[in-house]
C-alpha positions as CSV (number, residue, x, y, z in Angstrom):
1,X,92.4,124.9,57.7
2,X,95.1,124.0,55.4
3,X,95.2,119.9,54.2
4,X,98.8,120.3,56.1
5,X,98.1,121.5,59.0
6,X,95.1,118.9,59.4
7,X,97.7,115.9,59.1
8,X,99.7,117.5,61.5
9,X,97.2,117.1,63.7
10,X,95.9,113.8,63.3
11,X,99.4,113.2,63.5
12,X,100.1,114.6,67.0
13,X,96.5,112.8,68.3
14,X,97.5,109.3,67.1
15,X,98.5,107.2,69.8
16,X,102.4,106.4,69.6
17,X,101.2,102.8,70.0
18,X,100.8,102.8,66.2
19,X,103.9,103.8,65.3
20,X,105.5,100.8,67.3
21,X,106.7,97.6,65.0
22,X,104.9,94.9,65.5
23,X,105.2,91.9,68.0
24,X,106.1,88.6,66.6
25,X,103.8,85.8,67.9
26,X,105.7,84.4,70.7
27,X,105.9,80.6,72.0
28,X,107.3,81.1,75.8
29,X,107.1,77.3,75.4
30,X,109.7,76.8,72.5
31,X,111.9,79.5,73.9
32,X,112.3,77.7,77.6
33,X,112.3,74.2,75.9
34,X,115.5,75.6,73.8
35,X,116.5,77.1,77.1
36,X,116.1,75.1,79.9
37,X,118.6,77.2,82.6
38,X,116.2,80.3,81.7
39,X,113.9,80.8,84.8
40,X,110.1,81.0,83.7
41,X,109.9,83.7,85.5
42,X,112.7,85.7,84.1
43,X,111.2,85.1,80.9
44,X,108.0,86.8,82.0
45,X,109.7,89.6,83.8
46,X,111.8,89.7,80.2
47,X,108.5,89.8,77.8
48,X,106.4,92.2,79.6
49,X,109.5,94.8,80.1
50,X,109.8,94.2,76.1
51,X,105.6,94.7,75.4
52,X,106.2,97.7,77.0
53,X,109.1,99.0,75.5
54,X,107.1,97.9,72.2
55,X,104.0,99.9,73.1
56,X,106.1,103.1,73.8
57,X,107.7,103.0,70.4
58,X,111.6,102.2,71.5
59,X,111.8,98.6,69.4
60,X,112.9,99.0,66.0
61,X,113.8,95.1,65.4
62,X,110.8,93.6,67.8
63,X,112.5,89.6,66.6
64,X,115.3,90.0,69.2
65,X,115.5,89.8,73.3
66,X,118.4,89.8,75.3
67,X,117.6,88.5,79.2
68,X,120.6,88.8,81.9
69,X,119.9,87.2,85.2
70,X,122.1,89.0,87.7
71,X,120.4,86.0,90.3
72,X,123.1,83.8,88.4
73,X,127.2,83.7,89.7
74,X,129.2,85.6,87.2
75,X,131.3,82.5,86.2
76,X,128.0,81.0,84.6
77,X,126.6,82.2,81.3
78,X,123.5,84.3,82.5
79,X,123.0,86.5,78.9
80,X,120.6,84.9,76.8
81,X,119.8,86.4,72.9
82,X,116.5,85.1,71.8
83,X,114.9,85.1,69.0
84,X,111.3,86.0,69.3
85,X,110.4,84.7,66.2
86,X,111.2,81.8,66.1
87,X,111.3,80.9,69.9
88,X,115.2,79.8,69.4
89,X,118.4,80.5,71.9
90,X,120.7,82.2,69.9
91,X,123.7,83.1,71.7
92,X,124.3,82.2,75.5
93,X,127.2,83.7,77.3
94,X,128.5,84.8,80.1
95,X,128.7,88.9,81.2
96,X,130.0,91.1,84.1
97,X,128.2,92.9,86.1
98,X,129.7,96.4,88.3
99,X,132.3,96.0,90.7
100,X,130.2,97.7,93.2
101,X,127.5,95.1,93.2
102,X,129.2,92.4,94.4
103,X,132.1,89.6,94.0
104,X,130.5,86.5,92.3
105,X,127.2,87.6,92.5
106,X,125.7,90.8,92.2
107,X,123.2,91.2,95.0
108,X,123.8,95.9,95.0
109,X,122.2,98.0,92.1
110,X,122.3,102.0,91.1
111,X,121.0,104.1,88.6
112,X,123.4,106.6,90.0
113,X,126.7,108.0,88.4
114,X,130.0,107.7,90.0
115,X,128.4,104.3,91.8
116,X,130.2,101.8,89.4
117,X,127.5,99.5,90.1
118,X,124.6,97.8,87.4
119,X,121.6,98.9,86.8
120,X,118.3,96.8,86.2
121,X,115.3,96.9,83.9
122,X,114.6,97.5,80.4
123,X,117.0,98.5,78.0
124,X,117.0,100.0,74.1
125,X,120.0,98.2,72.4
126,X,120.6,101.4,70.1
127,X,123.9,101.9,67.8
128,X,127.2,100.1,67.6
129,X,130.6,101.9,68.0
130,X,134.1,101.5,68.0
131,X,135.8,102.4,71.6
132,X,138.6,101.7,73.5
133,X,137.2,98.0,74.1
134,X,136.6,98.1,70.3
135,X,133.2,96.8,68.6
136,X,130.7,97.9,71.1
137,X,127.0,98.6,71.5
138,X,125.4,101.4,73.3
139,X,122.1,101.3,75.6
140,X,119.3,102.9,76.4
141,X,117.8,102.6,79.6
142,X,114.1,103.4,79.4
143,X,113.0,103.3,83.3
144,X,113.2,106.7,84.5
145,X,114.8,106.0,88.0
146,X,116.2,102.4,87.6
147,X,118.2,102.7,84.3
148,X,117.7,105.9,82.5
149,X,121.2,107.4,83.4
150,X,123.0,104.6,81.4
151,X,123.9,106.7,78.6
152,X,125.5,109.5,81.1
153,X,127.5,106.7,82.9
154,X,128.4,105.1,79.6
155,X,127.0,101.9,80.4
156,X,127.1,99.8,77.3
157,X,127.9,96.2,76.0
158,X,131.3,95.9,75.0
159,X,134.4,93.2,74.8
160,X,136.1,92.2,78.0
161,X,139.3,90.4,78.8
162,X,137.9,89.4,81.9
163,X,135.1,87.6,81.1
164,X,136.8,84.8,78.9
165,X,136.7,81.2,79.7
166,X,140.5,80.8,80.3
167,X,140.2,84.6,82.9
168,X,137.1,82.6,84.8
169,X,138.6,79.0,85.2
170,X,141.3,80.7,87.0
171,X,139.5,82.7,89.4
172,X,136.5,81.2,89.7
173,X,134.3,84.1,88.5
174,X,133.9,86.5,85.9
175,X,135.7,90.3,86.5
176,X,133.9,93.4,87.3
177,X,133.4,96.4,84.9
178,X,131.9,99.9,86.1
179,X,128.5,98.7,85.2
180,X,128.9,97.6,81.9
181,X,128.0,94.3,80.3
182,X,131.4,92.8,79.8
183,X,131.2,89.7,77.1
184,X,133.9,87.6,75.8
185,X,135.8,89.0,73.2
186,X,135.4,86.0,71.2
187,X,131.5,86.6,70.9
188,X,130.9,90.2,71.3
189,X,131.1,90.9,67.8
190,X,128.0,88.5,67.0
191,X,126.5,89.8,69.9
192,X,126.9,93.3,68.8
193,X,125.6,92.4,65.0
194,X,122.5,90.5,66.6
195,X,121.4,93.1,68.7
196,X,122.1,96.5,67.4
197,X,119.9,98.8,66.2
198,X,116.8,98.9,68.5
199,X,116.4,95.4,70.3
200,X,115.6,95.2,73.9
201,X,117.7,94.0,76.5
202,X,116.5,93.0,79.7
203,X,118.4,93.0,83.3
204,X,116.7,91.1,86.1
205,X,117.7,90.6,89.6
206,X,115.4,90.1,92.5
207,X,114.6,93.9,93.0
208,X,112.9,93.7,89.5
209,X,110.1,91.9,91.1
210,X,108.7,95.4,92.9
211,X,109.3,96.9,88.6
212,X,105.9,98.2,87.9
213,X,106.9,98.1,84.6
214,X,107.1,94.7,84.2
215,X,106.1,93.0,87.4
């Protein structure tokens, strides 16, 4: 047997667990003490959906977590970017969620095209883009049944006119996209940089709870 085709082999057998970057040793105390409005709970639904996505090889930069709480009125700021390493908030800011899952609050999820609602669960933050929002970010969803269709129903994170301070103050809640998470056009752009790449974003709502994947 050639020394080739032995490596291949080894290669095939080794668990893809190895492969996977590593974890950053994370303080859930620092992170909620730097984010109070963060739910303890979320942020346990939030870590073990990202262990997960770790062990299964979809993190290429393990140091960042994004956490939406769809439990949250879309006029408050419900995104949180963390940084793992260093159990710091870096960015909080408000988002959008479908206009199919509700009017303030978003109480209706789909994984289903044509639905124009969000989706839940665990999410690969993969490459940025230029579209017709401009400087956006497309996902991943990694839950087969809950959020893998995102990429076929183009839900991604991009810029949104309806999602700025001035468009909330004046109707009292954030606008809807067609499952996309709309940000202030303000902030996407640092949003977009922080994330990019192969972070993990995770969407929670009460459902999320019955997630085996991270319940």
């Amino acid at each position: 047997m050639s020394r080739q085709l032995i490596l291949t082999i080894l290669l095939l057998l080794t668990p893809i667990s190895l492969f996977a970057a590593s974890s950053p040793h994370i303080n859930k105390q620092a992170i909620l003490a730097d984010s109070p409005d963060l739910q303890p709970v979320v942020l346990d639904y939030a870590l073990n959906g990202y262990q997960w996505a770790l062990t299964h090889g979809h993190v290429k930069n393990p140091d960042i977590l994004t956490i939406v709480d769809f439990t949250k009125p879309s006029y408050e700021k419900r995104m949180w970017v963390i940084d793992l390493k260093n159990g710091k908030q870096l960015m909080k800011l408000r988002t959008t969620h479908g206009k199919n899952s509700g009017g303030t609050y978003a109480t209706h999820f789909s994984n289903r095209p044509g639905t124009d609602a969000s989706s839940l669960g665990v999410y690969e933050i993969t490459n940025s883009y230029y579209g017709k929002h401009g400087l956006s970010a497309r996902l991943a969803g990694l839950e087969p049944g809950i959020n893998n269709n995102a990429r076929s129903r183009a839900i991604v994170i991009h810029p949104a006119s309806y999602v700025t301070p001035s468009y909330v103050a004046r109707n009292h809640r954030a606008g809807r996209s067609w499952g996309c998470f709309g940000v202030d056009p303000a902030k996407s752009r640092k949003l977009v940089d922080l994330t990019k790449n192969g972070t993990v974003l995770f969407a929670y709502a009460k459902p999320e709870k019955h997630d085996p994947v991270v319940a």
